[in-house]
N, C-alpha and C positions, 0 to 999 in steps of 0.2 A: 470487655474483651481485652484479654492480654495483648501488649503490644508488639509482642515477635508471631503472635498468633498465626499472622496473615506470610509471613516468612515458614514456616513450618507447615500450613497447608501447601504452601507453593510445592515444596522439598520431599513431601508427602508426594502428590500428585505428581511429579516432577520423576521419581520413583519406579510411579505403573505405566509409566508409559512407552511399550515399544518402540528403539527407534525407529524399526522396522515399517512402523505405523504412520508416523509421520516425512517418509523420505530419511532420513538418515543413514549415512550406509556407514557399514559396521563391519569389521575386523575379526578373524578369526578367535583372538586374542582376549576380547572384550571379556569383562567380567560383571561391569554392571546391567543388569538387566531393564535397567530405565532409560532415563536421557543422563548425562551429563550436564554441570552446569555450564560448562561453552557452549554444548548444541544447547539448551535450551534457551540461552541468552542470544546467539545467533538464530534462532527459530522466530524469536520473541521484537528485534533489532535493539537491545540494549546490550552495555558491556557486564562483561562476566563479572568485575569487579560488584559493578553495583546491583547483578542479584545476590551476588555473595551477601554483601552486607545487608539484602534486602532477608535471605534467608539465615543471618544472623540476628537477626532484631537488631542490627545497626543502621539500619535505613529505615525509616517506621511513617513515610508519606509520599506512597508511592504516585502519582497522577491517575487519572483516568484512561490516559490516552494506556501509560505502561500496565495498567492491569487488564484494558482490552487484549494489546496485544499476548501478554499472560495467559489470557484464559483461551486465547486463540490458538497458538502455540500449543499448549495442553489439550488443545481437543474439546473444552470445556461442554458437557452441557448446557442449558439454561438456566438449571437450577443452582447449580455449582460457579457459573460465571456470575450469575446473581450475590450468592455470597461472598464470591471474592472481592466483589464488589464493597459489602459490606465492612468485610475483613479488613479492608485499604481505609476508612469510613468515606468511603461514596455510597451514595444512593443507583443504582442500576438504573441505569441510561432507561426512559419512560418512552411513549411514543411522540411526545413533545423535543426531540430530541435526534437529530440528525445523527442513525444509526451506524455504527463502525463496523458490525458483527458481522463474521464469514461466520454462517452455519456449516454445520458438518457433511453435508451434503454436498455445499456448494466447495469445501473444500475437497472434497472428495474428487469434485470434478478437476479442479485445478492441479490436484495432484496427477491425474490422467495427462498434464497438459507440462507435466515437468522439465520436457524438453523443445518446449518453444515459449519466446516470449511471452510474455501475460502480468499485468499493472491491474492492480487495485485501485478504484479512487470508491470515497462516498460521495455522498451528493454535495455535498462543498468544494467538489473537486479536490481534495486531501488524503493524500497518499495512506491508504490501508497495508498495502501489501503490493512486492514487487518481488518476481520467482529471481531464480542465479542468472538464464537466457533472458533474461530481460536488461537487467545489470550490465551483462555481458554484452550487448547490442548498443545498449542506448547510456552507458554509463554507472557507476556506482550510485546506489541511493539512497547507502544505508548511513551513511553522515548526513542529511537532510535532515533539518532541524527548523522546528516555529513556522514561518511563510515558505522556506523553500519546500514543504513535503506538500504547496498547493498549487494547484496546476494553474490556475488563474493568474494566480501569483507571477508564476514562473514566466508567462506567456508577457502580459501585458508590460512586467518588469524587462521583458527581453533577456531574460538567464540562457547562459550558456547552452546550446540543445545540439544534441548529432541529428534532428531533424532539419530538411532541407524544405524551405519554404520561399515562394516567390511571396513581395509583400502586400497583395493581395491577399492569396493564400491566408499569410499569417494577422491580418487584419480580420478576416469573415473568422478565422476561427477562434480569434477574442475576442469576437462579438456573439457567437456564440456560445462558446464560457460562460461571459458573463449572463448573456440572457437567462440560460440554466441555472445561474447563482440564484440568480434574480426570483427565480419559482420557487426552489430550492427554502429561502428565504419565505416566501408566503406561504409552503407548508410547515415550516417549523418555526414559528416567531415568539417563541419563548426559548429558543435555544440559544442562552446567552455568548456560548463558544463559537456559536455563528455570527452573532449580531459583533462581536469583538475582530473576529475576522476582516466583516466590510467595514468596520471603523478604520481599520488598519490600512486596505486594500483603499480605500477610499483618501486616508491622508499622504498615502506612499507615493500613489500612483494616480498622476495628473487623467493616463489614458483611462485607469478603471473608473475613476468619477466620471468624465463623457459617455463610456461606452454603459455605465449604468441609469444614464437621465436618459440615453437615446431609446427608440424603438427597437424593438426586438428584431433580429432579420428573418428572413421567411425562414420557416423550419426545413432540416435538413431532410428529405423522407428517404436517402441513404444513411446506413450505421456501418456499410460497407467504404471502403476506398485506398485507392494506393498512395502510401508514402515512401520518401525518399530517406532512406538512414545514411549518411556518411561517416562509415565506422573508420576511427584511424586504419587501422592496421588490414581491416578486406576490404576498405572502398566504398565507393555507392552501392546502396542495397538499396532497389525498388521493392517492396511489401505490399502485401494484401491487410490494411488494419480493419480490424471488425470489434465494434464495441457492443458489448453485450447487459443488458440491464438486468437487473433481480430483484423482479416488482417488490415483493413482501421486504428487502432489506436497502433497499435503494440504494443499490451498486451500481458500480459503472467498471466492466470488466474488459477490458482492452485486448488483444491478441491478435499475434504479429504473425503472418505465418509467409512462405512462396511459392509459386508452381513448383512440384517435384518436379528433377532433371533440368533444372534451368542453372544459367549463371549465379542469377538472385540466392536459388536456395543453395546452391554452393560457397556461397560468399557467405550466407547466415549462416550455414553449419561451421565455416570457419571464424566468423564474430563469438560464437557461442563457445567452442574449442577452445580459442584464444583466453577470451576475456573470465569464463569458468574457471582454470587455470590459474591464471593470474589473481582472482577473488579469493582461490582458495591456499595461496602462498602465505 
């Protein structure tokens, strides 16, 4: 296989695809009838620079993690995310293999969902996909890079978060993390990009090696409950968080939502206003 191969399918498919289709909003003016390569680099969360040279055959080893996001962005198929796969020389993610893939389905639904919060993780707890009102709420996320794009990560290390937690709170809910990792781990144990993970997670951080020898705590049988956001600029925001799973691809689908006609959801609609805004300057 030639080696710009995979740079010129991108460019190709890159082409057909309405922006219209994927959110994109579009200009009177517009002439190309595809994406762009900023919206697709911003679609994708890499910089424009480096599809360019990915679609010049000057970048010619791309990761796995950039070609999921690729084929995600593109709408990709099965069949066609497969070869891109190919195309990069990776082997497409097997069922031995802690799954990153939004079907088109499920993206479908998320795009119904474009104007309220919603966070991507897989089952590693690692950042798939985060909408603009998310960003907009709880922070930028598209500089997160290696251990910060993992919520374990994030928790146990104590990284900087606009959620508000008593330390209670924030103790049960990395111990639940990790316990999650922890299964997570016993369905996929030949997934070396996992097993590299808790090497990492384990020499980092003194609390994830305890909180993974410990017992598991009673299961949560809510996926509903209220959190606290303390947005700079609109304040405390109390939320409705509801995490949602999607057996076949073992997601963990997050969404922020508040009572209409309340303070809350008046404070979100201006986090979202705000920080939209300012992402898109």
């Amino acid at each position: 296989m030639e080696t710009w191969e995979f740079g010129r399918t991108v460019r190709r498919w890159r082409d057909r695809v309405a922006p219209e289709a994927v959110g994109v909003r579009v200009g009177r003016r517009r002439r190309a009838s595809g994406l762009r390569r900023e919206e697709l680099a911003a679609l994708a969360g890499i910089s424009a620079d480096y599809l360019t040279r990915l679609e010049q055959g000057r970048a010619t080893a791309p990761s796995a993690q950039v070609v999921e996001s690729l084929a995600r962005a593109l709408r990709l198929p099965d069949a066609e995310r497969d070869l891109l796969y190919r195309l990069a020389g990776h082997a497409a993610p097997g069922p031995d293999i802690v799954p990153s893939r939004v079907a088109p389905s499920v993206q479908r639904l998320l795009d119904r969902l474009s104007h309220t919060p919603v966070v991507v993780y897989d089952a590693s707890w690692t950042l798939v996909l985060a909408n603009e009102p998310y960003d907009a709420l709880m922070g930028e996320t598209t500089s997160w890079r290696g251990l910060e794009r993992n919520a374990v990560w994030r928790n146990v290390a104590r990284l900087p978060s606009r959620v508000v937690h008593t330390p209670q709170e924030q103790a049960v809910h990395e111990a639940r993390l990790v316990a999650d990792l922890r299964l997570t781990a016993s369905r996929y144990p030949a997934d070396r990009t996992l097993r590299r993970l808790i090497i990492d997670l384990t020499s980092g951080s003194p609390r994830f090696a305890e909180l993974w020898d410990a017992p598991a705590p009673p299961p949560s049988t809510d996926t509903s409950r209220r959190k606290t956001v303390d947005h700079p600029a609109a304040g405390p925001i109390t939320l409705d968080c509801d995490t949602l799973f999607v057996a076949l691809d073992d997601l963990r689908i997050t969404v922020y939502t508040a009572e209409p006609g309340t303070e809350d959801a008046d404070r979100l609609a201006l986090a979202i206003v705000l920080g939209t805004q300012s992402l898109q300057l």
